[in-house]
C-alpha positions as CSV (number, residue, x, y, z in Angstrom):
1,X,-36.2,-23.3,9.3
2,X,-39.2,-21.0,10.2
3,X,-39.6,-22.8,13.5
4,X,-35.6,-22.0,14.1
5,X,-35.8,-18.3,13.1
6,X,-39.1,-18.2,15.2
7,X,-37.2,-19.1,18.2
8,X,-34.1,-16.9,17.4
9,X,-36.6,-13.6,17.2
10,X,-38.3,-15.3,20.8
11,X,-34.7,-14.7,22.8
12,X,-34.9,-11.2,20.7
13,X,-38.0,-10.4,22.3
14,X,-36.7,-11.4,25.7
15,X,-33.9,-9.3,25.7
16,X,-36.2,-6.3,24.4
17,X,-38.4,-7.3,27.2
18,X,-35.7,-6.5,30.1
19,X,-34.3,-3.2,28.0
20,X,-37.1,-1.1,26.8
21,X,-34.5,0.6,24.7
22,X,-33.6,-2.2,23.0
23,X,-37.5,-2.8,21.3
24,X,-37.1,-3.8,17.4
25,X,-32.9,-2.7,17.3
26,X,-31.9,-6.4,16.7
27,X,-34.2,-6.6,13.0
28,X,-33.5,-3.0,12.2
29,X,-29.7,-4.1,13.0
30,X,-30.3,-7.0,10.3
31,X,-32.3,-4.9,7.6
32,X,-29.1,-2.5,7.8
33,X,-26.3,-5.5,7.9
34,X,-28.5,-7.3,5.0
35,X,-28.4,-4.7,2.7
36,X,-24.9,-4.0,3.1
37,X,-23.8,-7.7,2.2
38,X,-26.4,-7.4,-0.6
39,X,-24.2,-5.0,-2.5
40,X,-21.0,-6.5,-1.3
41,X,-22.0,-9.6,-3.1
42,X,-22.6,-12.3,-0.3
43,X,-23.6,-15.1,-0.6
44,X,-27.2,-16.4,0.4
45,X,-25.5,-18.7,3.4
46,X,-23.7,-15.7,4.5
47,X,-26.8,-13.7,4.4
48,X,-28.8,-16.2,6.5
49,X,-26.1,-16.3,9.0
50,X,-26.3,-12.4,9.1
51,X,-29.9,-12.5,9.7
52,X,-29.5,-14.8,13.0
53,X,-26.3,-13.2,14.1
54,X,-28.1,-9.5,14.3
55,X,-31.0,-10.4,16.1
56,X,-28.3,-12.7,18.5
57,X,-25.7,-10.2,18.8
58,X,-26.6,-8.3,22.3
59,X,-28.1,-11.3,24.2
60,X,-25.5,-11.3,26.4
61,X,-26.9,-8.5,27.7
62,X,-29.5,-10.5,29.4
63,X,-26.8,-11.0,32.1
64,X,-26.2,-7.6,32.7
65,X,-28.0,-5.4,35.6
66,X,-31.1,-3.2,35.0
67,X,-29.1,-0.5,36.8
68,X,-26.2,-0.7,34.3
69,X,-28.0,-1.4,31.1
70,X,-30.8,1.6,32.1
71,X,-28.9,4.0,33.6
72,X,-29.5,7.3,32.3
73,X,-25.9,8.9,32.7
74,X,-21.9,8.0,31.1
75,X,-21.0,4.4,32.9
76,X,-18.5,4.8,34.8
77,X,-15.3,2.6,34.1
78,X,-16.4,-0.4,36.3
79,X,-19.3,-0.4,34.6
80,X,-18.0,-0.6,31.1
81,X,-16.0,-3.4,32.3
82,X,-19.4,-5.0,33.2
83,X,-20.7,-4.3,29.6
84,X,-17.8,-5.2,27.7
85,X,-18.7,-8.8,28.5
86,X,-21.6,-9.0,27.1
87,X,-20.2,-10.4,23.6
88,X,-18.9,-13.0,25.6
89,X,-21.8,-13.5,28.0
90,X,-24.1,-14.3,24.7
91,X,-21.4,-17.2,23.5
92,X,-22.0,-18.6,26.8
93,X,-25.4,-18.5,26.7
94,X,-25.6,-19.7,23.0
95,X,-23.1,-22.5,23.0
96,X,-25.1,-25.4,23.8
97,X,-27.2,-24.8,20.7
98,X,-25.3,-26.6,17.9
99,X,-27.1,-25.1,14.9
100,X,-25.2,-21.9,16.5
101,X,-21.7,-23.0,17.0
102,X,-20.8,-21.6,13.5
103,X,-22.1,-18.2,14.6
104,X,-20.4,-17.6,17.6
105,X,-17.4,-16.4,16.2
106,X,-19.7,-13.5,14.6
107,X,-20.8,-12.4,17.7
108,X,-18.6,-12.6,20.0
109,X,-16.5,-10.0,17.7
110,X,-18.9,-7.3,16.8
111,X,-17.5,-5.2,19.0
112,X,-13.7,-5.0,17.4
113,X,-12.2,-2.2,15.8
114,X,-10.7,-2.1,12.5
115,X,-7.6,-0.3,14.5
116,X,-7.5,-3.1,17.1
117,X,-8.9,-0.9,19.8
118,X,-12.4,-2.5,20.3
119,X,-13.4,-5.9,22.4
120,X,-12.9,-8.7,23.7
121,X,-10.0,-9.7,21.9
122,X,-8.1,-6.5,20.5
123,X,-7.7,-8.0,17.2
124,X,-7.9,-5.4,13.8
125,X,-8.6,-5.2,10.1
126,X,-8.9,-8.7,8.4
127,X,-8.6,-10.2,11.4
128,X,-12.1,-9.7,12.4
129,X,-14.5,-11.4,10.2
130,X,-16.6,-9.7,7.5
131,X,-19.8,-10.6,8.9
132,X,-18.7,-9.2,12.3
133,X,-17.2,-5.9,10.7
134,X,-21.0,-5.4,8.8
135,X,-23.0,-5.9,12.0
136,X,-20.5,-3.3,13.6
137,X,-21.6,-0.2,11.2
138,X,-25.2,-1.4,11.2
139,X,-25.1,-1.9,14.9
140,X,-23.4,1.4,15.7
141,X,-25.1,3.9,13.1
142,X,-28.7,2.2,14.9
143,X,-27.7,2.9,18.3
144,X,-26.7,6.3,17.3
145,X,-29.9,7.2,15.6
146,X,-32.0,5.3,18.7
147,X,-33.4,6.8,22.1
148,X,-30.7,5.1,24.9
149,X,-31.2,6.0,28.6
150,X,-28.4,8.5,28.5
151,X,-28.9,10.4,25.6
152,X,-31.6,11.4,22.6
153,X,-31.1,9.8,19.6
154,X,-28.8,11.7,17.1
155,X,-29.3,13.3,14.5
156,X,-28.8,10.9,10.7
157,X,-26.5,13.5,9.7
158,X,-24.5,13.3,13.1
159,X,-24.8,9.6,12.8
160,X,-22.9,9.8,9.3
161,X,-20.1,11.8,10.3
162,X,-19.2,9.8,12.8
163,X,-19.3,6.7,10.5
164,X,-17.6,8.6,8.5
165,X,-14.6,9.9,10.4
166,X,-14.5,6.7,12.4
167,X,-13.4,4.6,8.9
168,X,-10.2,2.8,9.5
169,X,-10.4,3.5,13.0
170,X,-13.5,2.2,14.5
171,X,-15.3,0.5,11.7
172,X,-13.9,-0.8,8.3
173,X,-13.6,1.7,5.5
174,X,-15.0,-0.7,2.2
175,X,-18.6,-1.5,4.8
176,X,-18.9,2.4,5.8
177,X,-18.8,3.4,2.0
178,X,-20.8,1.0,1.2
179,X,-23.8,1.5,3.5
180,X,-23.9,5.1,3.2
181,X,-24.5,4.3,-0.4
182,X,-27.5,2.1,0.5
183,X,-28.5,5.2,2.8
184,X,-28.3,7.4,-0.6
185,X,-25.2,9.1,1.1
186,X,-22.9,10.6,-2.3
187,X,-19.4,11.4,-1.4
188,X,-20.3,15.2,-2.0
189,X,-23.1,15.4,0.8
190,X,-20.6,13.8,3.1
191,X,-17.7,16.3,2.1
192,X,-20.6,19.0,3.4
193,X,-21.6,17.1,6.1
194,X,-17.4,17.1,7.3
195,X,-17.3,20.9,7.2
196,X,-20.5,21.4,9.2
């Protein structure tokens, strides 16, 4: 088991290794999408499965271009197109590994919307599995509060409203509550944070 998460963490490292912005975002992605399960009662296979699907999720950025994945301005729609593939590039990548197969599913659907609006698939609400609606907050609220190449990293506070005003749309409202509670959010400090 140690040898297998070893060598999940190594193709980690080699994605951090092409995108310098990318450096430790996979197991802070985890510690986020772990905690969140934790008080939403999963189970210990679930949370293993977590574990490996965060530090998988963005491989399939390996197959994008330095000049998209670095570029320090707004992609421009082509580009987008480009990135939005990248859930599907790491399924691809990932697929001959059998001890994966089960996960797949997880990552290739991190990037859905509870409304239906996200990617590849356009599905919504239960439709998207649980484990792939955690990593979504998790992965979303740490690239928020993260350096990227086109922007500083935002403020927590920012980062919470848009959680915030993103439930039911973006991300799914039951995971958003909950993991502002693990960040020691109360209800009243996002009320004040709303009318900032």
């Amino acid at each position: 088991q140690k040898y297998f998460i070893d060598t999940v963490r190594g193709f980690s490292k080699a994605l951090e290794s092409k995108d310098r912005y990318m450096k430790d975002h996979s197991e802070r992605v985890a510690n986020y999408a772990l905690a969140i399960a934790e008080r939403l009662g999963c189970q210990d296979e679930d949370m293993e499965k977590i574990r490996v699907v965060c530090l998988l999720h963005d491989l399939g950025k390996l197959t994008i271009s330095d000049s998209i994945l670095n570029k320090p301005a707004a992609l421009t729609d082509e580009e987008w197109v480009v990135m939005k593939k990248h859930p599907a590039a790491a399924v691809d990548i990932l697929e001959p590994i059998e001890e994966l197969n089960k996960l797949l599913i997880y990552i290739k659907y991190h990037h859905e919307h509870f409304n239906g609006n996200g990617y590849p698939s356009g599905i919504k609400s239960q439709q998207i599995p649980l484990i792939s609606r955690i990593i979504s907050v998790a992965d979303s609220y740490d690239a928020m509060t993260s350096e990227r190449p086109y922007r500083k990293k935002m403020p927590q506070q920012d980062a919470i409203q848009e959680l915030y005003k993103n439930r039911g749309k973006q991300f799914d409202p039951e995971v958003v509550d909950i993991f502002l509670k693990t960040l020691g959010i109360s209800f009243s400090c996002i009320l004040q944070l709303l009318l900032i």
